[in-house]
C-alpha positions, 0 to 999 in steps of 0.5 A: 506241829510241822506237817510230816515230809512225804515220803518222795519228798524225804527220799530226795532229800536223804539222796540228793548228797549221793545224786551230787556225787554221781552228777560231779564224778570226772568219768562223767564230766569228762563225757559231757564236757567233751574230753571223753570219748566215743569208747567212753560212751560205748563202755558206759552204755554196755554197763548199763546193759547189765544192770538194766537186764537185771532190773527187768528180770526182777520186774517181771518177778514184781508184776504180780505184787501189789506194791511194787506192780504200780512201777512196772509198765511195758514202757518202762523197758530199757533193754530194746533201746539199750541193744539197738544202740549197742548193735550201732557202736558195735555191730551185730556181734556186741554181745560177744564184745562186752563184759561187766566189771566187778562193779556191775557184777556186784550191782547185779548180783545186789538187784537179783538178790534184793530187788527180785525178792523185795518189792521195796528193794525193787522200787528202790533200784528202779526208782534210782535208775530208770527215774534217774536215767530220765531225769538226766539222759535227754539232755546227755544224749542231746551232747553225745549226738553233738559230739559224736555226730549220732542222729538218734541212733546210739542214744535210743537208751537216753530219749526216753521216747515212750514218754511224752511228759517226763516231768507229769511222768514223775509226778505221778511216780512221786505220788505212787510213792507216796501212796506206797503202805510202808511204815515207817521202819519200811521206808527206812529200808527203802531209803537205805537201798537207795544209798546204796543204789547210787554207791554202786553208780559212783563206784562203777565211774571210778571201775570205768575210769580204770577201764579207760586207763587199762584201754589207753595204756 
């Protein structure tokens, strides 16, 4: 009889096709290869800024849950380092200066909706952003100060700062995960939030690409 997947394990696997796409959408690439520009960069940081309110009103509705609790740490909080690098790229005033598109509006409403009243909602959007954003912005942020010439300032969403050990850091939210009491039917769900989760990241390149376009025209 083969030995049953952990549940990590399975939920990598079934997203590891949405996770390529993302990774191989031109928005992106042509952030990190050089051809997009400090406007580039400012647009999709502001978008994160959205999501990432959104995220962190939900976790304080998750830090009396039982399950969902485990994943909600202090230093877990993006939107200080997402403000301090906006108030760089754009001065005091950012907050006057920057709009969700209809993607971030539809993957917000989406968070408020499931993640603030599900705790498997809530480790599903987490799970793909911050994990997400961990994985790959270190190396992210390490481009855009080459390119733009940022020192830290502007990239303190991408650091990650208060984690000294990104790879223990997922070790241990993969074993959380894992040891999470969900049936089988709930990690279905779980999974299928995810899917959706990574849709809304590829969708919002594809709105930031005709944001740029609109911008450049």
């Amino acid at each position: 009889m083969n030995a049953v997947a952990p549940f990590s394990t399975a939920l990598r696997e079934r997203s590891s096709a949405a996770h390529s796409a993302r990774e191989c959408d031109g928005f992106m690439t042509d952030l990190v290869t050089g051809a997009g520009t400090r406007d580039d960069y400012v647009a999709l940081i502001a978008q994160h800024w959205f999501i990432y309110a959104a995220l962190e009103e939900a976790a304080i509705r998750m830090r009396t849950d039982p399950v969902a609790s485990v994943f909600v740490r202090d230093h877990h909080s993006r939107l200080p380092a997402l403000e301090a690098d906006l108030a760089f790229l754009l001065g005091s005033g950012w907050s006057e200066l920057i709009h969700p598109l209809p993607t971030t509006q539809a993957y917000v409403s989406r968070i408020r909706r499931v993640a603030a009243t599900w705790p498997g909602g809530f480790v599903a959007h987490h799970y793909t952003r911050f994990v997400g954003d961990l994985s790959g912005g270190p190396s992210i942020g390490r481009l855009m100060q080459r390119r733009f010439g940022f020192e830290t300032n502007g990239i303190g969403f991408l650091l990650f700062g208060d984690i000294a050990d990104p790879k223990a850091f997922k070790t241990i939210y993969r074993e959380q995960l894992d040891a999470a009491p969900w049936d089988d039917d709930e990690k279905e769900r779980v999974i299928a939030e995810v899917l959706v989760a990574y849709r809304f990241t590829t969708e919002l390149f594809a709105d930031l690409t005709r944001a740029k376009a609109m911008r450049v025209a």
